[in-house]
C-alpha positions in Angstrom: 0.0 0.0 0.0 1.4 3.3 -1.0 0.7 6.2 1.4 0.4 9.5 -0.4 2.7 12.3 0.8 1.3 15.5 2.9 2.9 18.0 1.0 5.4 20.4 2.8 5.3 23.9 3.3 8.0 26.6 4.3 8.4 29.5 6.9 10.1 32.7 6.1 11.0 35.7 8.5 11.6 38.2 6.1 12.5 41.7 6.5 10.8 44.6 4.7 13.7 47.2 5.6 13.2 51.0 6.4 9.4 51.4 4.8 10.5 52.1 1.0 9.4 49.1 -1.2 12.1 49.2 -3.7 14.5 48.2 -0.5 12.7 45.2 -0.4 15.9 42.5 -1.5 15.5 40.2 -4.1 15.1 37.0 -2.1 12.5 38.7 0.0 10.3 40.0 -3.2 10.6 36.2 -4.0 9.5 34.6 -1.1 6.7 37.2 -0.6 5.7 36.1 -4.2 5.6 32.6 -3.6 3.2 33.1 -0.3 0.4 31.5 0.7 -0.7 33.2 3.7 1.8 36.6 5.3 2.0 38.3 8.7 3.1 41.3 9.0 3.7 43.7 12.1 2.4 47.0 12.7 5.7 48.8 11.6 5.4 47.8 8.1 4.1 50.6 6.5 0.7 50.9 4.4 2.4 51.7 1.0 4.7 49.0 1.2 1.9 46.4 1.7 0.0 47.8 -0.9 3.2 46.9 -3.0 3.6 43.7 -1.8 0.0 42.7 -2.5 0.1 44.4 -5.9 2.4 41.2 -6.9 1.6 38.5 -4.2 -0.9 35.6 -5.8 -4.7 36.0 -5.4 -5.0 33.8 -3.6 -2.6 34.7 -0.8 -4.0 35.5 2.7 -2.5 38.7 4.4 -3.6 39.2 9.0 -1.7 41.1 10.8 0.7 39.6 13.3 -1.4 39.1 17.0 -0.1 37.8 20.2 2.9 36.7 21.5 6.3 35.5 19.6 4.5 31.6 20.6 1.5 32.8 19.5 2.9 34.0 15.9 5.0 31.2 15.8 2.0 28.5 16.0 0.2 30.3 13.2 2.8 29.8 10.9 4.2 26.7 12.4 0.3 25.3 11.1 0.3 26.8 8.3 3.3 25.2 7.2 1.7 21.4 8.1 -1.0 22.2 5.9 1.5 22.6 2.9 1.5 26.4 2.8 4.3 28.4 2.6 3.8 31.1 5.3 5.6 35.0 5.9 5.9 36.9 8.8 6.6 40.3 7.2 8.7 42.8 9.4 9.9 45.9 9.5 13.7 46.7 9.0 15.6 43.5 10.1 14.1 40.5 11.7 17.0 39.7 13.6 16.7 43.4 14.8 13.3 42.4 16.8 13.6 40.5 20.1 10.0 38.8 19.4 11.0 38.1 16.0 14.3 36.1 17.2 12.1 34.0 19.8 9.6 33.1 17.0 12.5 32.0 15.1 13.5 29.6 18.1 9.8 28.3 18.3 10.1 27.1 14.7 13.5 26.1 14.9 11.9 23.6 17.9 9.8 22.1 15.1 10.5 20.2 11.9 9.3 22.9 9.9 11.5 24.3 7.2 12.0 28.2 7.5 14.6 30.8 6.0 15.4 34.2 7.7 15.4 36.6 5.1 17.9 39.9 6.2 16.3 43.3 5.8 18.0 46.6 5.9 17.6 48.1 9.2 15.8 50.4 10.0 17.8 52.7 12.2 20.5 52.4 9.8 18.3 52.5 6.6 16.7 56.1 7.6 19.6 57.5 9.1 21.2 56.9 5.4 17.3 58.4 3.5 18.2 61.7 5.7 21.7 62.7 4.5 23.3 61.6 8.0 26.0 58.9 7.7 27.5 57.0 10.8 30.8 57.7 10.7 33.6 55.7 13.2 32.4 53.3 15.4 28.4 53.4 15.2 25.6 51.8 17.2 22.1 51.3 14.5 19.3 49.6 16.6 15.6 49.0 16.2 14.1 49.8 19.3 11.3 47.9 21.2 11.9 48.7 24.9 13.3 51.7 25.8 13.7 50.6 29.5 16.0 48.0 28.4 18.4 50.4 26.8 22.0 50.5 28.5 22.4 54.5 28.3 26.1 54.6 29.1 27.0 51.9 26.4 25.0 54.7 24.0 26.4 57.6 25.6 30.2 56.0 24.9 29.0 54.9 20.9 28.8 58.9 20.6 31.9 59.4 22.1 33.0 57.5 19.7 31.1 57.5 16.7 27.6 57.9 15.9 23.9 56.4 16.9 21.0 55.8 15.2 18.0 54.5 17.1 14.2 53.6 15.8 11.9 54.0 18.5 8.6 55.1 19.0 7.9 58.7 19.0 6.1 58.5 22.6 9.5 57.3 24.3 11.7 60.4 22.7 11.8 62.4 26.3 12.5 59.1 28.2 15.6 59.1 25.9 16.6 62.4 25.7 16.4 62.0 29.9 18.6 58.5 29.5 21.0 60.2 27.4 21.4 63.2 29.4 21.8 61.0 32.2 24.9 59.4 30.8 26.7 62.5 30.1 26.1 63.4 26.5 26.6 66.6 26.3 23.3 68.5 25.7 24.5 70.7 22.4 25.4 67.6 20.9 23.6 67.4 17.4 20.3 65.4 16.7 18.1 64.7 14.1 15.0 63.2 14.7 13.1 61.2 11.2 9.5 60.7 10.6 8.3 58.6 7.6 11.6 57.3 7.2 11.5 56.5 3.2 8.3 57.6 2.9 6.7 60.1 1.2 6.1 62.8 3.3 9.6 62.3 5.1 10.5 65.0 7.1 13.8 65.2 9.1 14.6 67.9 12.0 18.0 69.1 13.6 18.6 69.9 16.5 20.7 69.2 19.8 20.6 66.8 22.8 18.6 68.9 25.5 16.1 70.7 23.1 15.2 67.9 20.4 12.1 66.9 21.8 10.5 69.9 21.5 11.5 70.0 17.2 10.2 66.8 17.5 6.8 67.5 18.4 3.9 66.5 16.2 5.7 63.4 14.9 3.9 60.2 16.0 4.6 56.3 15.3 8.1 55.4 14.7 11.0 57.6 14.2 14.5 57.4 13.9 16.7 59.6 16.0 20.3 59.9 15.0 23.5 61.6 17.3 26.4 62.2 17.1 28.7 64.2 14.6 26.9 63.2 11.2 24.6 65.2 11.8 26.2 68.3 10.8 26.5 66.6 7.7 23.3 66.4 6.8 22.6 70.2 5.8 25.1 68.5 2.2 24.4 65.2 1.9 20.5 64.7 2.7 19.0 63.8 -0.6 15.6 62.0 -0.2 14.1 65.1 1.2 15.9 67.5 -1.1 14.8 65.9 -5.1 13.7 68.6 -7.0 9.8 68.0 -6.3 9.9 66.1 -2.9 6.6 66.5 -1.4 4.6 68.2 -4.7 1.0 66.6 -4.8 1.1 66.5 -8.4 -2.6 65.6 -10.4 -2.0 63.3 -13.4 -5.1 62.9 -15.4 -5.2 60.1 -17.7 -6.2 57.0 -18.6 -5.3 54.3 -16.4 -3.1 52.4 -18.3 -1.1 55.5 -19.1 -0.8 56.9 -15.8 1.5 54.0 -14.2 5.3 55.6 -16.6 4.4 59.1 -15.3 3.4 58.5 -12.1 6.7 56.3 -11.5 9.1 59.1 -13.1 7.1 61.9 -10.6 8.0 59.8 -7.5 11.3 59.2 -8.6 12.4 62.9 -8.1 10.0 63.0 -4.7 6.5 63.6 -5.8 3.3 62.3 -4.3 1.1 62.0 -8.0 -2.3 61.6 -7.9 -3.7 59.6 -10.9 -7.2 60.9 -11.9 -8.2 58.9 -14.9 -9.8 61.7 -17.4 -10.3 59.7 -20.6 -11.0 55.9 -20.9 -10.2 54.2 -24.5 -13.1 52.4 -26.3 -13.1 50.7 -29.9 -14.8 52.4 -33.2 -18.5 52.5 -33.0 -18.3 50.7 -36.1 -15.3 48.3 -37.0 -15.6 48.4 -40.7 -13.0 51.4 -41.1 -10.6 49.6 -39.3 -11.7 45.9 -40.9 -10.6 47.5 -44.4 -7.4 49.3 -43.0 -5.8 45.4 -41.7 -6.4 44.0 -44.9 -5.3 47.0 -46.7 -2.4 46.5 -44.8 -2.0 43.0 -46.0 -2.5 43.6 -49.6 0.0 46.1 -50.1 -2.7 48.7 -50.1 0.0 51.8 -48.1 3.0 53.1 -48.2 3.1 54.3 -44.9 1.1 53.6 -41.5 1.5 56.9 -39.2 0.9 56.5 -35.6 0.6 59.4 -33.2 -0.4 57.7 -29.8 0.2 54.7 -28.1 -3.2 54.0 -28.1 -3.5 54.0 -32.1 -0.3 51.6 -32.1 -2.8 48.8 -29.5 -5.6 49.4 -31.8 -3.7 48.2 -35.0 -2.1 45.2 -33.0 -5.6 43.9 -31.1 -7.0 44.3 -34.6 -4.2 42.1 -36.1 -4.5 39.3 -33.1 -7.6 39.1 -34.0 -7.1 38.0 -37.6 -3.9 35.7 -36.6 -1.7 38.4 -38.0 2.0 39.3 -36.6 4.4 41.7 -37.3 5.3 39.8 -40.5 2.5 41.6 -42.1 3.6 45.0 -41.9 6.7 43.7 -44.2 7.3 46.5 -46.9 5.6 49.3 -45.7 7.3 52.1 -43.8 6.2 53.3 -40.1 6.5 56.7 -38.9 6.0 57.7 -35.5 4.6 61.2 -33.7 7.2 60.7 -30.7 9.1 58.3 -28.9 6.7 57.0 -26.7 4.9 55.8 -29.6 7.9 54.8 -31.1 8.3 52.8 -28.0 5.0 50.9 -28.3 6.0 50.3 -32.1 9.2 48.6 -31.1 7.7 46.4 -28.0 5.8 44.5 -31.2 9.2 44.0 -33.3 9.6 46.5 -35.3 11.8 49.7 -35.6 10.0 53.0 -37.2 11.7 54.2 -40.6 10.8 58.0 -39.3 10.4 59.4 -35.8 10.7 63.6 -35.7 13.9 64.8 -34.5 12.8 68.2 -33.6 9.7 69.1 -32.1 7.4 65.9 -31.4 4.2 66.9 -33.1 1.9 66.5 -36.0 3.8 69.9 -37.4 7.2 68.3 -36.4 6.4 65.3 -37.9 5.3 66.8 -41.5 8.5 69.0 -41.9 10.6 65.8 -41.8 8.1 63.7 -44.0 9.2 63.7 -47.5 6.8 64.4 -50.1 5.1 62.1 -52.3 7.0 61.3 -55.3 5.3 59.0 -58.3 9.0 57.3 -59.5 10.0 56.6 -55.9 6.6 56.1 -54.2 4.8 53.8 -56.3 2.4 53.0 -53.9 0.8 56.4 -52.9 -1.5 56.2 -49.8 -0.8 56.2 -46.3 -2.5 55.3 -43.1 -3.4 57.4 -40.3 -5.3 55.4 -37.1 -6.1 57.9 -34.8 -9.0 59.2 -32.1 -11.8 60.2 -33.1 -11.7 63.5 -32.0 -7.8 64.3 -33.4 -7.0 67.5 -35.2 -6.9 67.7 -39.2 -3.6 68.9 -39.7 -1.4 65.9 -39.8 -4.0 65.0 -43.0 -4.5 68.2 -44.5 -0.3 68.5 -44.8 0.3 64.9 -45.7 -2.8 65.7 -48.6 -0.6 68.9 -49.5 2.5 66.8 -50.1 0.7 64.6 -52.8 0.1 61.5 -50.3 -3.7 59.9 -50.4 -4.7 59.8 -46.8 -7.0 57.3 -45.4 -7.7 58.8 -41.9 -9.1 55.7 -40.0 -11.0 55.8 -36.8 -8.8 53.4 -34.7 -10.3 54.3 -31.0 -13.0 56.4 -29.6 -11.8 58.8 -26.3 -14.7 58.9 -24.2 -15.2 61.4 -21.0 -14.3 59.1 -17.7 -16.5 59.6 -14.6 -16.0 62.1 -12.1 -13.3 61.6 -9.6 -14.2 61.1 -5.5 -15.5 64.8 -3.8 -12.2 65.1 -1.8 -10.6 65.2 -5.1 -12.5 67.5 -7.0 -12.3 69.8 -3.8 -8.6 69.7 -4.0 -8.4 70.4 -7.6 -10.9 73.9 -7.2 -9.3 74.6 -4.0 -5.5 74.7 -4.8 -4.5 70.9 -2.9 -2.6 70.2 -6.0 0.9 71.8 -6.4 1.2 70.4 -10.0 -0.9 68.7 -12.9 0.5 68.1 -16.0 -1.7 67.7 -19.2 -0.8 65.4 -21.8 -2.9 66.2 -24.5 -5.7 68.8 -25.5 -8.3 66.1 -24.4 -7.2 65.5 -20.7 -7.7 69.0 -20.4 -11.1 69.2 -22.2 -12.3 66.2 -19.7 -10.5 67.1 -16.5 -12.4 70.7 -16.8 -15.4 68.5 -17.5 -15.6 66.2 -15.0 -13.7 68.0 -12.1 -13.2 71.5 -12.8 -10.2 73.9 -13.1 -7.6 73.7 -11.5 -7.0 76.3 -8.8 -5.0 79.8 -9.9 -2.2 78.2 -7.7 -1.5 75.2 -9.3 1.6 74.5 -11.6 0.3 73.8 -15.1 2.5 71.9 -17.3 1.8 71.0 -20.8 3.1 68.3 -23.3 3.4 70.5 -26.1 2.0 73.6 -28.1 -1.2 71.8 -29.1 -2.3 71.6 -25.7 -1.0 74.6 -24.3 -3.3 76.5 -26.8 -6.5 74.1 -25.1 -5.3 74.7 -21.5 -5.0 78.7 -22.3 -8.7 78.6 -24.0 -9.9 77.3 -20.9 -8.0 80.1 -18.8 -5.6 78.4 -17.5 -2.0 79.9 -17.1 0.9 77.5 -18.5 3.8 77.5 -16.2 5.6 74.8 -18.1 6.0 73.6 -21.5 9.5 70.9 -22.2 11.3 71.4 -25.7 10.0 67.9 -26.6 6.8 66.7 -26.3 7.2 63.6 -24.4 6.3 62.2 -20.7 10.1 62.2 -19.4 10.6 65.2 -20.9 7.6 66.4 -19.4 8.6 65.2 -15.7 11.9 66.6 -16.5 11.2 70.2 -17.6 8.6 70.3 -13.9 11.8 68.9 -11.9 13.8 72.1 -13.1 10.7 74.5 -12.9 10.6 73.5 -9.2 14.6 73.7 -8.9 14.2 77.1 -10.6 11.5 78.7 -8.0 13.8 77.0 -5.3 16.9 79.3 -6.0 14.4 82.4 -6.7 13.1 82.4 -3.3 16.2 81.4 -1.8 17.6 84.6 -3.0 14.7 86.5 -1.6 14.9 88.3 1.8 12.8 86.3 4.5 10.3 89.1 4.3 10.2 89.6 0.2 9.5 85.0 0.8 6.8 85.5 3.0 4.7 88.0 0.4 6.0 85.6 -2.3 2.7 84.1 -4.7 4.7 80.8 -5.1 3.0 78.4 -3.6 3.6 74.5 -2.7 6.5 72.7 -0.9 9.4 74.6 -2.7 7.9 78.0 -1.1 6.8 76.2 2.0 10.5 75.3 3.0 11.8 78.5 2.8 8.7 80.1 4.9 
């Protein structure tokens, strides 16, 4: 008689660093993955769990951690002997939490396979987000119990070096007494950090004997770091210092669309909001684009111009659904509005004959496109998929260079619904620092469905086309980038912001405090 195997699962401690998700190492992304059911302590921030779940499976079950270490410890210990594989998610290192290490000794008891998965801690994870390194001989330590803290060991690790310590905001005075205590002199430097790789991270400096008081406000877990790198910090903090840390910055457009932008705003510090303004829909009727793919086929064009990402999906869902590949486009030419569209040209195997080296536009395009000639162009026509509500001036100038145009109906942009109140509120009442519009449409529908944006607000365009919409609708254009393109988009806000920064650093304190400019960059220097 053959007895069927229980199948096995596995245990992993696995440490989700400071807070940021892209700290998160590769081994730990992989067992968070691979989990069935996950843990996770009340330090791990929201945003990071958000992440986590964004690319966990489905089916994975996510509690928070409840009890004692033994407790903890049975919950995955059984869910391991029912084949899953289980997390216990924690903040910083695990090793770093006393509870965490007995958990680990409660499973080790067991015959249950587990893994410790390091993290980057904390303390020391922070202490490096706010521009203050730990010079010489340092002490980093995540904090559970302030009462067990040997003060004079601390108070020697700043004679020596430096200290960073994550603890909770409540037992600040109770350390500032410890530390004061031991000897430390009381001008020694501080910083205390809340949100430590967060978005709103905010760091302040200050000395031994008065730091609690800067500190007030800041609740949950900080990081406080002593000691002589802090001086530093005014040259090397970074985090807090990218060109639009801490800019609420509206970015409406379709959902799919949204994700590039949003990822290049955060990576130079701002908090985007996406408000989808436009949603994408097929051709009322799909006979346009029916005679377009076999038009394509038969040799029918010379040229297919795209001008949107969105016309480039439309062509390709249309050629799935006919069995067709890229092989079909064999012997006719592609030219593209921009690299972006370029981009989604390339993802399906194929590299654009022409994509504007100047200005990225339909004008841009048709002073590079070469007029039709009968010897060399013996096939005559292009094709143009586009919106439904595009402009006529791409088709009127390829028309005036000889080329027969057949301007095809690829997608439909339909109005979206209106965002959430809070939203629309913000948007009327100046809670934005920034949107940027990407297109004459997302302007048209944004004004729609939520209203203009307040007089305050940052306006960036993508280009001319829409800077002429947003100007009809009254609003003022702050910035426009020499290419019309997303990155260059993102780019040309990062130095707008960089620019208003040195401007009201130059003002006197009194000319800053009349200053108009509004938003974080003003805020700093108030």
């Amino acid at each position: 008689m053959t007895r069927t195997r229980k199948p096995v699962g596995h245990i992993a401690f696995v440490g989700a660093g400071p807070g940021d998700p892209g700290l998160l190492t590769r081994r730990a992304h992989d067992a968070l993955v691979d989990a069935d059911q996950v843990v996770y302590d009340r330090g791990v921030p929201e945003s990071l769990l958000t992440a986590v779940r964004a690319q966990a499976r489905s089916d994975a079950q996510f509690s928070p951690a409840e009890g004692a270490p033994g407790d903890v410890a049975k919950v995955l210990i059984s869910a391991a002997r029912s084949g899953l594989n289980a997390v216990h998610l924690v903040a910083g290192d695990p090793f770093g939490h006393e509870s965490v290490v007995k958990e680990v000794q409660a499973v080790a008891r067991t015959a249950a396979h587990f893994e410790v998965v390091p993290g980057v801690g904390q303390a020391e994870g922070v202490a490096t987000y706010a521009g203050v390194p730990l010079p010489g001989v340092r002490t980093a330590a995540d904090v559970e119990d302030v009462a067990a803290l040997d003060f004079e060991a601390l108070a020697a690790a700043i004679g020596r070096g430096s200290l960073a310590l994550a603890v909770d905001a409540g037992d600040l005075a109770a350390i500032r007494d410890g530390l004061l205590a031991a000897g430390v002199d009381g001008t020694t430097g501080v910083g205390v950090t809340g949100d430590g790789t967060g978005e709103t991270q905010y760091t302040t400096t200050s000395t031994v004997d008065s730091f609690v008081a800067a500190a007030l406000g800041f609740t949950g877990r900080v990081v406080l770091t002593v000691g002589e790198g802090v001086s530093q910090r005014d040259k090397l903090s970074w985090w807090e210092n990218r060109p639009l840390y801490g800019w609420k910055v509206l970015v409406p457009r379709t959902k799919e669309q949204a994700g590039v932008m949003s990822a290049r705003l955060r990576a130079y510090g701002a908090i985007p909001c996406e408000v989808p303004t436009i949603a994408v829909e097929p051709p009322r009727t799909p006979a346009q684009m029916e005679r377009a793919v076999k038009g394509l086929v038969d040799g029918r064009y010379a040229w297919v111009i795209f001008t949107s990402v969105n016309a480039v999906r439309a062509v390709w869902e249309k050629f799935a659904e006919h069995g067709l590949d890229a092989r079909h486009f064999g012997g006719v030419k592609i030219a593209c509005i921009g690299e972006a569209t370029a981009d989604a040209v390339r993802a399906f195997g194929i590299q654009p004959e022409l994509i504007p080296a100047g200005e990225q536009s339909s004008e841009g395009l048709l002073a590079e496109f070469s007029p039709h000639d009968e010897v060399l162009d013996p096939v005559g026509r292009v094709l143009l998929p586009r919106a439904d509500i595009a402009t006529e001036t791409l088709a009127a100038g390829l028309t005036e260079r000889g080329w027969e145009v057949d301007d095809v109906t690829a997608y439909r942009t339909v109005r979206a619904a209106p965002p959430p109140a809070e939203i629309r509120d913000a948007i009327k009442s100046g809670g934005f620092d920034a949107v940027l519009f990407t297109s004459s449409s997302t302007v048209r529908n944004l004004v729609g469905i939520a209203g203009k944006p307040h007089a305050r607000t940052v306006v960036a365009v993508i280009g001319p086309k829409t800077a002429e919409t947003a100007t009809e609708f009254g609003l003022r254009v702050d910035v426009q980038p020499p290419h019309a393109s997303v990155p260059d988009l993102v780019e040309a806000l990062a130095a707008y912001a960089v620019e208003l920064r040195e401007k009201l650093a130059a003002m006197p304190a009194k000319q800053r405090r009349g200053s108009k400019v509004q938003g974080p960059t003003a805020l700093r220097f108030r």
